[in-house]
C-alpha positions as CSV (number, residue, x, y, z in Angstrom):
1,X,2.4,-4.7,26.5
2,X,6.2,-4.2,25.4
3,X,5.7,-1.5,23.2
4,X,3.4,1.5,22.3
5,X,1.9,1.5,18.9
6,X,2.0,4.9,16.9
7,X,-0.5,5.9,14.5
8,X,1.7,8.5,12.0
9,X,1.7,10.4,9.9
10,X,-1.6,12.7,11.3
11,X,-3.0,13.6,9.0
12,X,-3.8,13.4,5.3
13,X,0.2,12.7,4.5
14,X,-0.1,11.1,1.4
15,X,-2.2,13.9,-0.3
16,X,0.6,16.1,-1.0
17,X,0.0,18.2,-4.0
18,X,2.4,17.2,-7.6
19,X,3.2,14.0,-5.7
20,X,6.2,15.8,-3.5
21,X,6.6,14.8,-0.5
22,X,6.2,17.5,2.1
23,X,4.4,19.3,-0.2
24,X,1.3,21.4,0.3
25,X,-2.2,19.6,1.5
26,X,-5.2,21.2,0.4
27,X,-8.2,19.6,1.1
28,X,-12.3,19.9,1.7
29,X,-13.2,19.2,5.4
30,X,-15.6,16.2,3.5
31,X,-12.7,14.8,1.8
32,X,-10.6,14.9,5.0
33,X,-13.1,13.2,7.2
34,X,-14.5,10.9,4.6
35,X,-11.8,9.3,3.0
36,X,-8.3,10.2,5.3
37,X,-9.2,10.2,8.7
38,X,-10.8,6.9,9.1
39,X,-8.2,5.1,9.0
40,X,-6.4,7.1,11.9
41,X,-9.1,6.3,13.9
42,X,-9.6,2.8,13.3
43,X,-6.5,2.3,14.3
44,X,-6.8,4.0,17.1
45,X,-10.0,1.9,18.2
46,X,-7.6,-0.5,18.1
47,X,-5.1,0.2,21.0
48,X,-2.9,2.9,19.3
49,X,-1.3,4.7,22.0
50,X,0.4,7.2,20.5
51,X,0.3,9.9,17.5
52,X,2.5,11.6,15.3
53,X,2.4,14.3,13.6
54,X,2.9,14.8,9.8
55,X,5.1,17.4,8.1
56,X,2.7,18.6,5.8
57,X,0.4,22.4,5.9
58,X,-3.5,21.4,6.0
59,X,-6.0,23.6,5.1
60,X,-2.8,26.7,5.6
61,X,-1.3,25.3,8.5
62,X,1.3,23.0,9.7
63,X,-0.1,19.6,11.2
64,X,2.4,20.3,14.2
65,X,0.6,23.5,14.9
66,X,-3.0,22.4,13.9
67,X,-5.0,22.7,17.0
68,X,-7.9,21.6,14.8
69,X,-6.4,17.9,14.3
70,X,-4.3,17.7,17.5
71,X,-6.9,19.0,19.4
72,X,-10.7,19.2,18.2
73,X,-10.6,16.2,16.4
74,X,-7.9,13.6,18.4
75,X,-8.6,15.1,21.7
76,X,-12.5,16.3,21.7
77,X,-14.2,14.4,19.0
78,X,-12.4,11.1,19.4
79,X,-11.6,10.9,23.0
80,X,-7.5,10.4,22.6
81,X,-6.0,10.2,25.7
82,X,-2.3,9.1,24.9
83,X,0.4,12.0,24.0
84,X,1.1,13.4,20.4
85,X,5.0,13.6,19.0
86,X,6.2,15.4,16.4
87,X,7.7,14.0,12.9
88,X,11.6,14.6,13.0
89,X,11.9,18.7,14.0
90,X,8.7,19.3,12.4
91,X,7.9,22.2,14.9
92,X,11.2,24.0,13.9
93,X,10.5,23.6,10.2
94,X,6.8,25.6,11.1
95,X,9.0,28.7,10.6
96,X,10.0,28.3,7.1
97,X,6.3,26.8,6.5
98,X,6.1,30.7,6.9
99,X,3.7,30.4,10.3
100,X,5.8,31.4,12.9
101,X,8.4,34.2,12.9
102,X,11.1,32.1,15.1
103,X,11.6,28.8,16.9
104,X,9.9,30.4,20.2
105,X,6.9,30.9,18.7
106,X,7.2,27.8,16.9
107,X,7.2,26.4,20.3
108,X,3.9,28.3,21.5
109,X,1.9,27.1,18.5
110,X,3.2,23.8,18.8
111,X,2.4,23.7,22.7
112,X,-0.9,25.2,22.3
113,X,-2.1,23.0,19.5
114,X,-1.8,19.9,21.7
115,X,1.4,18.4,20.6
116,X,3.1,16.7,24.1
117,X,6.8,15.5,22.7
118,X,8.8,17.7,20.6
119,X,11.1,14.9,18.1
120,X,14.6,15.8,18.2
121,X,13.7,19.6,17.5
122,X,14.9,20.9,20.8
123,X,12.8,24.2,21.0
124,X,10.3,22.6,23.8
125,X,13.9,22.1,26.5
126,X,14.7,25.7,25.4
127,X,11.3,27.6,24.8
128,X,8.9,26.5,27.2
129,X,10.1,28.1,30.6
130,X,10.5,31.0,28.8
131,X,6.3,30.8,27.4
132,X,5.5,29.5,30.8
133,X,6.7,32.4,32.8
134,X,5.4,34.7,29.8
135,X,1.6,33.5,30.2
136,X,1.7,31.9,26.8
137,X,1.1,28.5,27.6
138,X,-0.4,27.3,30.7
139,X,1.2,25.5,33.2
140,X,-2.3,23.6,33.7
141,X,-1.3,22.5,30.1
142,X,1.8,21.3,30.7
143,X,1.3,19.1,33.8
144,X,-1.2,17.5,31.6
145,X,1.4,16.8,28.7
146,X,3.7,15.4,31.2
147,X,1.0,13.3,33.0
148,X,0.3,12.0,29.3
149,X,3.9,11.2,28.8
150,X,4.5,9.3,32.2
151,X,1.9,7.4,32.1
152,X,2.8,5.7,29.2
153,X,6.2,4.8,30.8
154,X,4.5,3.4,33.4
155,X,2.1,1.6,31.4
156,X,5.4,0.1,29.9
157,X,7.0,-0.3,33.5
158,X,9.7,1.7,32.6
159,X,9.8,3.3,35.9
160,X,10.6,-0.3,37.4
161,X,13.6,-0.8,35.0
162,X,13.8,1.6,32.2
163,X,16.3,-1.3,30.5
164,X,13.9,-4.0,30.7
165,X,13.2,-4.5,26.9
166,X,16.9,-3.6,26.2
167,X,17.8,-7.3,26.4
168,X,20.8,-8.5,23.4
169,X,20.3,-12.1,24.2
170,X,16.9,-12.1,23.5
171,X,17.7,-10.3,20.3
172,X,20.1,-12.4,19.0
173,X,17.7,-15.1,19.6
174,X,14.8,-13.9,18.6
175,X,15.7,-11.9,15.2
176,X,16.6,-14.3,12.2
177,X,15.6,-17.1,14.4
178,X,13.7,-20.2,12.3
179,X,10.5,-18.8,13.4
180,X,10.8,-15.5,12.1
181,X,12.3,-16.2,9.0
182,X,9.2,-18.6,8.3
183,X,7.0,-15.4,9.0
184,X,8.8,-13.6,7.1
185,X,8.9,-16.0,4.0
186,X,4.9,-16.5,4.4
187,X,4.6,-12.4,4.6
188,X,6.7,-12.4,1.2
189,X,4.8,-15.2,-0.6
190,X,1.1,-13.6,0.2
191,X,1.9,-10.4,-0.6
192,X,3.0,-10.9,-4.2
193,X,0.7,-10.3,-6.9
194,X,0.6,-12.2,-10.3
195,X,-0.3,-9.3,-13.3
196,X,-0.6,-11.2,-16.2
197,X,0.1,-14.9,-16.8
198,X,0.0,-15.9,-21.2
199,X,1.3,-18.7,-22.8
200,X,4.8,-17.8,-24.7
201,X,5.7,-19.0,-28.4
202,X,3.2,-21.5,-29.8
203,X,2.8,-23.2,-26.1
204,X,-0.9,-23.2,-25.4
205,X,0.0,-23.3,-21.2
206,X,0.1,-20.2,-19.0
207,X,4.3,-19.1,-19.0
208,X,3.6,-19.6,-15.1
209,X,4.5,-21.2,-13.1
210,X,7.8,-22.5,-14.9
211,X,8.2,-26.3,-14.5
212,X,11.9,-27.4,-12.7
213,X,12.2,-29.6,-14.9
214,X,13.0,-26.6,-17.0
215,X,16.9,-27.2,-18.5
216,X,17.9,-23.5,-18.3
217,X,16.9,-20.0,-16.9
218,X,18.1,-17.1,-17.7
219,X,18.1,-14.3,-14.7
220,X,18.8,-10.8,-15.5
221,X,18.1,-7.3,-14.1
222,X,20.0,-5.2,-11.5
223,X,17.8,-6.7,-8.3
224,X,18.4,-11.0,-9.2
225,X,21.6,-11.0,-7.0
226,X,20.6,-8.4,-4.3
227,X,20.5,-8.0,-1.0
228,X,20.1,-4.1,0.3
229,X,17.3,-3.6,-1.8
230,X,15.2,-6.6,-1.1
231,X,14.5,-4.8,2.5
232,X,13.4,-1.9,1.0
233,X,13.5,1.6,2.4
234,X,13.5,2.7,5.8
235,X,15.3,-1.0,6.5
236,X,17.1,0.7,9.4
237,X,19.0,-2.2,11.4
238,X,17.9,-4.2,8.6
239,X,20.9,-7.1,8.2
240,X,21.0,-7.2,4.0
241,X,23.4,-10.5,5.1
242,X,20.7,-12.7,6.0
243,X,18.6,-11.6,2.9
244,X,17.5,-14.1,0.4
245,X,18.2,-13.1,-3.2
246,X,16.6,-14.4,-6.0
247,X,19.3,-15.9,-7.3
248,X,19.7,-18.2,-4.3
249,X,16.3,-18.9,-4.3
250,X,16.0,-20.2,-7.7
251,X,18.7,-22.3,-6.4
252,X,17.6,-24.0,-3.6
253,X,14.0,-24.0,-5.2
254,X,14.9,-25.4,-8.5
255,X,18.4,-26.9,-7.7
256,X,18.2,-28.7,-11.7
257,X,17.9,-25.8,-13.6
258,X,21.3,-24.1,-14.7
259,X,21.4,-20.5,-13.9
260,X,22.9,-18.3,-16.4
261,X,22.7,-14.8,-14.3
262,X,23.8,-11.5,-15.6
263,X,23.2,-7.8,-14.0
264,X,22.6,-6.1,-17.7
265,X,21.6,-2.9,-15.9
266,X,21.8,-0.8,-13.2
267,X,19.2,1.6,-11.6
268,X,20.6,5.2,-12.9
269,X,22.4,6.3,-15.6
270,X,22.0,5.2,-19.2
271,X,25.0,3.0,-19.5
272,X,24.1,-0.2,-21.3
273,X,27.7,-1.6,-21.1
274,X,26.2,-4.8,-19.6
275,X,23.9,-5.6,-22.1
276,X,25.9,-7.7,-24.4
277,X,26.4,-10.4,-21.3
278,X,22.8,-10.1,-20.6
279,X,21.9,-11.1,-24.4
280,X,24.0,-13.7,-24.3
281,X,22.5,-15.3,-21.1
282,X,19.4,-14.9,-22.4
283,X,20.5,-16.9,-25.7
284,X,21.9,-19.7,-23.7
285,X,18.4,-20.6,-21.9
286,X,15.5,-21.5,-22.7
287,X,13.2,-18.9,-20.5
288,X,14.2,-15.5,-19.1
289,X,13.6,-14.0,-15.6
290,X,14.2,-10.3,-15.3
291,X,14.6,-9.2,-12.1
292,X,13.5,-5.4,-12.1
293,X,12.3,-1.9,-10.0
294,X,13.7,0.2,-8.0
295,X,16.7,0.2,-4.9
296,X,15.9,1.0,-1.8
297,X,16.2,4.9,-2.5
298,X,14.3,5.1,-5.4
299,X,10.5,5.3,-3.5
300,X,9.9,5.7,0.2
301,X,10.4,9.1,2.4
302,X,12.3,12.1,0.3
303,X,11.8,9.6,-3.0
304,X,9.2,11.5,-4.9
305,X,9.8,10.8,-8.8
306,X,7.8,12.6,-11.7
307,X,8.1,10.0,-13.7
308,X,7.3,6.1,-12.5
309,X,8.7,4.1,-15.2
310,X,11.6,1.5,-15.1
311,X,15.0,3.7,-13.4
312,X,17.8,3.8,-15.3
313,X,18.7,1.5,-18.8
314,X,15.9,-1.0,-17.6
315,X,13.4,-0.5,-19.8
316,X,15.8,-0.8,-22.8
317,X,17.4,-3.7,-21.5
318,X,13.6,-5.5,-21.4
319,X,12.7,-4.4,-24.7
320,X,16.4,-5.8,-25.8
321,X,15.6,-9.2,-24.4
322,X,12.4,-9.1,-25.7
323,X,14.0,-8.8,-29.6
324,X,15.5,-12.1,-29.1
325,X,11.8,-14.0,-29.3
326,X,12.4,-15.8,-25.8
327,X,9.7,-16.5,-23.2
328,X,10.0,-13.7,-20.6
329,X,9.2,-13.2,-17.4
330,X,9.1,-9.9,-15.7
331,X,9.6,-9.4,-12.0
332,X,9.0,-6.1,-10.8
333,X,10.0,-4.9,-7.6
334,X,9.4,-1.7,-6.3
335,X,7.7,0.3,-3.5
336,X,5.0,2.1,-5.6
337,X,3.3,1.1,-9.2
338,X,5.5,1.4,-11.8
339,X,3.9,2.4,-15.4
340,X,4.4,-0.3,-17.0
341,X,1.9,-0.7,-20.0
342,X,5.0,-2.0,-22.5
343,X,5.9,-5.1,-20.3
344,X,1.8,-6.1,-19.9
345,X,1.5,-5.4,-23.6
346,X,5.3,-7.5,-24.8
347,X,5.5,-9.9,-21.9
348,X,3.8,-13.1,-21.6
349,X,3.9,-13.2,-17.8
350,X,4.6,-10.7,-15.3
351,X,4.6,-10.0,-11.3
352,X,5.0,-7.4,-9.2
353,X,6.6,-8.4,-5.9
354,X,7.4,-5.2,-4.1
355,X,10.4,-5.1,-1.8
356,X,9.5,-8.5,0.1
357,X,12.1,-8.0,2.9
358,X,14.7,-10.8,4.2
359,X,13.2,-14.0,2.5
360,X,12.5,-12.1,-1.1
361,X,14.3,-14.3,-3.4
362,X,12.9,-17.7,-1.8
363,X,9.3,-16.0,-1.9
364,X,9.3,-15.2,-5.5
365,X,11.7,-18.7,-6.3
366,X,8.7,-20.2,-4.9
367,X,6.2,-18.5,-6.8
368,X,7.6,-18.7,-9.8
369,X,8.2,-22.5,-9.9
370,X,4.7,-23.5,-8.5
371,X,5.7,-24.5,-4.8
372,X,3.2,-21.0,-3.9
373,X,0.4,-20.2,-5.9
374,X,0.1,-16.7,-6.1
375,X,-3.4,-15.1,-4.4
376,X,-2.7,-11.4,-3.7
377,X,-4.8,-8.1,-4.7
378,X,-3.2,-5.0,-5.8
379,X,-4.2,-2.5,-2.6
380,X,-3.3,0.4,-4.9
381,X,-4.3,1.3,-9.0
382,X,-1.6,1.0,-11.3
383,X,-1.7,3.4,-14.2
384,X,-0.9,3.0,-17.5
385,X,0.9,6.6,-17.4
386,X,2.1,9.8,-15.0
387,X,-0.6,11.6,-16.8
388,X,-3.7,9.9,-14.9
389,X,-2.5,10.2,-11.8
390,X,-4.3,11.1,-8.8
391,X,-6.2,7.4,-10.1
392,X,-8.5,5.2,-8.0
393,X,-11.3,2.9,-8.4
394,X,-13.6,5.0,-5.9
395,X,-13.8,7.8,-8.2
396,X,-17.1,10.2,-8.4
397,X,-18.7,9.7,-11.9
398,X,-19.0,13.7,-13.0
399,X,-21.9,15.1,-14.9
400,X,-19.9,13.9,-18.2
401,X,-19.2,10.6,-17.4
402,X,-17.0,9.0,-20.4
403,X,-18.4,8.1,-23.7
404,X,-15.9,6.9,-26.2
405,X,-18.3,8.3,-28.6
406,X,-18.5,11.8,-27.6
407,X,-15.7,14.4,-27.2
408,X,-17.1,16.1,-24.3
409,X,-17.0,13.9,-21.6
410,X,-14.6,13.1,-19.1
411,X,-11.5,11.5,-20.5
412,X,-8.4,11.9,-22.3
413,X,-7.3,12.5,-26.1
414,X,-4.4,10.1,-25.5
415,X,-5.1,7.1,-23.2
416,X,-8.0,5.6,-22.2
417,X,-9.5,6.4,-18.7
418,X,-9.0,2.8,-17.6
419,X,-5.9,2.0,-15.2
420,X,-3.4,-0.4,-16.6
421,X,-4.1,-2.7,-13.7
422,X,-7.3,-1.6,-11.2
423,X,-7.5,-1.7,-7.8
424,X,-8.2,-5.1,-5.9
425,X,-6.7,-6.9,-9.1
426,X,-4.4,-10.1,-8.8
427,X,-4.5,-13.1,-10.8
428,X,-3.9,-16.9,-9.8
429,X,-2.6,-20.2,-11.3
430,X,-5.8,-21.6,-10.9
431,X,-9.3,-19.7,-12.4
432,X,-12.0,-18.8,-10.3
433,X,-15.8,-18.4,-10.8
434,X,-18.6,-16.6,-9.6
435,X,-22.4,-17.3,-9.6
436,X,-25.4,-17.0,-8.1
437,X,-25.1,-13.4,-6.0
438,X,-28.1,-13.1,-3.8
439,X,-29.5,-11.2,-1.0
440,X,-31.0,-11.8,2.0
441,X,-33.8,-9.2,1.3
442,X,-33.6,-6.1,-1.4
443,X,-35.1,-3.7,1.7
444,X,-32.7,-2.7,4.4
445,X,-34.0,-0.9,7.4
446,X,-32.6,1.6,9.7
447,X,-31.7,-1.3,12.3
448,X,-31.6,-4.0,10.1
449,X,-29.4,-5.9,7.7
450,X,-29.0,-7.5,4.5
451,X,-26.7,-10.8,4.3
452,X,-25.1,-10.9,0.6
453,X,-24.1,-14.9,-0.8
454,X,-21.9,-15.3,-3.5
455,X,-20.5,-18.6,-4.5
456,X,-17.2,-19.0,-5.7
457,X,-15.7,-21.9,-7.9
458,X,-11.9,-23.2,-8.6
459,X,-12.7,-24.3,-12.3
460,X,-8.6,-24.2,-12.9
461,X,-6.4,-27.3,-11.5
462,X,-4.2,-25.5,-8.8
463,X,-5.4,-25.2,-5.3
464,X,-5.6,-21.5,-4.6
465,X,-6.6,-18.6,-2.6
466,X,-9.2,-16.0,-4.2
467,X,-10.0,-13.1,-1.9
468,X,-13.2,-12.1,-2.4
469,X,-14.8,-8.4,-2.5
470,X,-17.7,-6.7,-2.0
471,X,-18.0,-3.0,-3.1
472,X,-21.3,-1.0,-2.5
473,X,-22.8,2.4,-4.9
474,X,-25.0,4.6,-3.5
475,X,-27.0,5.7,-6.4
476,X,-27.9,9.1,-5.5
477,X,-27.1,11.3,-2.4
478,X,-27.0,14.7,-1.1
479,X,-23.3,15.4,-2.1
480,X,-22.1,13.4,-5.1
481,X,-21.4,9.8,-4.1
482,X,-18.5,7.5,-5.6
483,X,-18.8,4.7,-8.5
484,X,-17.5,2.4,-5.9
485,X,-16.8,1.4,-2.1
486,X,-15.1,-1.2,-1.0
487,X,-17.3,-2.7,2.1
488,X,-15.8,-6.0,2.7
489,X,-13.6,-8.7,1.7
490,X,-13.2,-12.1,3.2
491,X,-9.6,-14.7,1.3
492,X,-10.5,-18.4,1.1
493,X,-8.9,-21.1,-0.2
494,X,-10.3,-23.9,-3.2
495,X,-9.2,-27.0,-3.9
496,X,-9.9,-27.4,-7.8
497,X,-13.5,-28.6,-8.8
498,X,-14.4,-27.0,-4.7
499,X,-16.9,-24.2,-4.3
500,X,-17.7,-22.1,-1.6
501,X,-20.6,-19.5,-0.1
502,X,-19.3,-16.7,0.8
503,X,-21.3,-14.1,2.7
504,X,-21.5,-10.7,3.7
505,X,-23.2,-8.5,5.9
506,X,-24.6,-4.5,5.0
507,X,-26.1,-2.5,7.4
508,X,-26.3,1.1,7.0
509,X,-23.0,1.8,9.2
510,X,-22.1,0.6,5.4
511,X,-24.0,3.4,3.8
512,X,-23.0,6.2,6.2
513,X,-21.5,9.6,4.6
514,X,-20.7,13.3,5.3
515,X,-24.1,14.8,3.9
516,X,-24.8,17.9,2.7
517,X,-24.9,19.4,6.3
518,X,-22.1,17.6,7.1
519,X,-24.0,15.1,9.6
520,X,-22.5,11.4,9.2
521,X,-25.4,9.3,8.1
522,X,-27.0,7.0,5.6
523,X,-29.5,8.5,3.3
524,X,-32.9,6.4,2.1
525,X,-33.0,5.9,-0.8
526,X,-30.9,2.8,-4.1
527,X,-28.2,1.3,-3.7
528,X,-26.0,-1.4,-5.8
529,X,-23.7,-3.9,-4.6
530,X,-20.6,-5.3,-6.3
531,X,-19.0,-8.8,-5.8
532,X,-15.8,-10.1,-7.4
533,X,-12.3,-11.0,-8.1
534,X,-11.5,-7.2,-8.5
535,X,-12.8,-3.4,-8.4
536,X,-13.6,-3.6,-12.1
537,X,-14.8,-7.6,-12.4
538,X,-17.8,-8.0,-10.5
539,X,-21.6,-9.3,-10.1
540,X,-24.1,-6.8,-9.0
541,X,-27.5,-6.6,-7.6
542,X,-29.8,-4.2,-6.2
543,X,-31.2,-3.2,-2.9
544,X,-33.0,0.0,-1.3
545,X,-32.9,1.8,2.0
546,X,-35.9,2.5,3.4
């Protein structure tokens, strides 16, 4: 082991109320347990060593003061035995949560919650002789925290030579070395996902992926000749100099198609001063690449946005190029969804490729001329405005579920209740089919389990990778159950004409839930399962619990 995995931010982080970050969390103890704290302790199953705390209030009070996380869950329910730190100063910033009167008793509630290491904040060095000798905290306690602490170091062998992963040769070697820019570039590729893919003018072939045969390209938007950005936020030590842009991946990647590159935008502001040299790129060639999203700044930590949209003059510079009856295609690159629903309604093809790190450009330059065929899922629902947001596919269904044909049920005057793109979603080159879903048995027992088969066929003519997913309803339960869960997925890779079997086990570690009593267990009773290309494109069949 050369370093110690940290599981952060603990707990619920991302449930911040209005989309603020550090906001205010507010949450059932079902919803907690159900749907946020799994994946904490997964990862902690997994060898995570170490915790840290978030800056957010749950359920009224701090998570750096939250004996109930720190303590009767990590410690007592789960068994953690590695030390807790803080988020940067978050025990100081307890006192204007409005908890604590000063910093000392910042300390105290900090110390006696079960938090070990105190990040930067200083009040543990200065408070905690002070509590000790008061009778506040116990010194029990503290040998304890230490012990925790140590341990760790030594489990690092950092009491043999606290230097001995401090080694610059090794780094120079290692980092940007051919090996790592090959993972990288594999990383970049896989995780792009194609949106939509339409033929453009009176062509009756898919925009994508453009042939390099083509004569000219077009390639406009403020992130086509960029480094920073491509490493996206948080980048730290980063070296934006050894980042691929797009623009010198089309050119390595394509090296007989002329280039025509203009900025056109930039991410803030309104000034559309570069939009005349963008137009007349755009005339010169015979397809368009807009390279567009967000910097570095614009998402991540302290980023929070109320409105998700295209930053700055971008979306008038896409609906400028769009006037001028070219095919377009529409790279988006952010770190969240974007609302989007005028590009997937005016442009022919589009992708969203995230902030893909040092190899960005030669990942999407790949993609986009056909070297990579694109095979990733959206982990996340894109909406089609602000106004749906919290969305997900695992929603409950509500005693009004929607009917377009009656005003009172659940949905909106304005916008339909779908996403714009759902969760699991991610088109290919190639086309993929399913058939024949069928189950091992429709009666699962206690101690038993059901194997579902599904086989899946390339009926395009690109080899490609589909990743396959199974999603499970239970139909009624003691507390209201969601629409959907995802239970499984398994990525495989078709030559055209090639099908595969793909299977998948349930057992009712599937079908366990918070109940009414708050026990964790499956109830008897029906159950349907989903499998397909997507949350919202699957087969389904039916089995019972017995």
């Amino acid at each position: 082991t050369t370093i110690l995995a940290c599981v952060k931010h603990f707990a619920a982080y991302g449930a911040s109320q209005a989309g603020r970050d550090y906001h205010t969390v507010d949450m059932s103890d079902r919803e907690l347990r159900q749907n946020f704290l799994p994946p904490y302790k997964a990862a902690l199953d997994a060898g995570a060593a170490t915790v840290m705390t978030s800056f957010n209030e749950l359920d009224g009070v701090p998570a750096s003061g939250n004996h109930y996380l720190m303590t009767e869950i990590l410690r007592n329910e789960w068994g953690f035995d590695g030390f807790v730190v803080t988020d940067y100063t978050s025990i100081n910033e307890m006192v204007p949560h409005g908890v604590v009167a000063n910093l000392k008793e910042a300390a105290e509630l900090a110390f006696n919650a079960g938090v070990q290491m105190d990040m930067q904040g200083g009040v543990y060095s200065e408070y905690i002789p002070e509590l000790l000798d008061e009778g506040k905290i116990k010194e029990a306690d503290l040998n304890e925290y230490v012990r925790q602490v140590l341990e760790m170091k030594y489990k690092l062998g950092l009491f043999d030579d606290p230097y001995r992963y401090l080694n610059k040769e090794r780094e120079q070697a290692t980092l940007y070395s051919q090996e790592m820019m090959d993972h990288s570039l594999l990383a970049g590729k896989e995780s792009i996902v194609l949106l939509k893919n339409e033929p453009a003018g009176r062509s009756s072939e898919n925009l994508l992926p453009l042939s390099k045969n083509t004569r000219s390209v077009a390639l406009i938007g403020p992130l086509a000749d960029n480094q920073k950005d491509m490493l996206g936020t948080w980048h730290v030590a980063g070296d934006e100099t050894k980042v691929i842009t797009l623009l010198e991946g089309i050119k390595k990647t394509a090296p007989n198609v002329k280039i025509n590159y203009a900025r056109g935008a930039d991410f803030n502001g309104d000034n559309q001063s570069g939009f005349a040299e963008a137009l007349a790129a755009a005339r010169r060639s015979d397809v368009v690449i807009m390279a567009i999203g967000e910097d570095y700044t614009q998402s991540g930590e302290a980023a929070s946005r109320s409105e998700i949209g295209l930053p700055g003059p971008q979306q008038e510079l896409i609906e400028a190029i769009h006037a001028l009856g070219k095919p377009v295609v529409a790279v988006v690159m952010a770190g969240r969804p974007l609302t989007i629903e005028w590009i997937d309604e005016h442009i022919p093809a589009v992708m969203n490729a995230w902030h893909l790190g040092t190899m960005s450009g030669q990942a999407i330059a790949e993609t986009l001329f056909g070297d990579h065929n694109p095979g990733g899922k959206l982990t996340i629902t894109f909406p089609k405005n602000v106004g749906q947001i919290p969305v997900y596919y695992n929603m409950k269904n509500t005693g009004r579920p929607f009917d377009a044909n009656n005003k009172y049920t659940s949905k909106y005057l304005d916008v339909s209740n779908e996403p714009l793109y759902p969760f699991g979603y991610g088109l290919s080159y190639t086309t993929f089919e399913y058939s024949n879903l069928k189950l091992s048995s429709n009666e699962l027992s206690n101690d038993g389990s059901i194997t579902v088969n599904v086989t899946v066929k390339n009926t395009g003519k690109y080899e490609g990778k589909e990743v396959v997913q199974m999603y499970i309803r239970d139909l009624v339960g003691s507390v209201t159950r969601p629409v959907k869960e995802l239970k499984g997925f398994e990525k495989i890779s078709l030559t055209p004409g090639e099908s595969k079997q793909v299977s998948f086990t349930i057992s009712t570690d599937d079908l366990k839930f918070y109940t009414r009593d708050m026990s964790f267990k499956a109830e008897p009773g029906d159950f349907k399962v989903f499998v397909g290309t997507s949350s919202a494109e699957t087969l389904e069949a039916d089995f019972a619990l017995k």
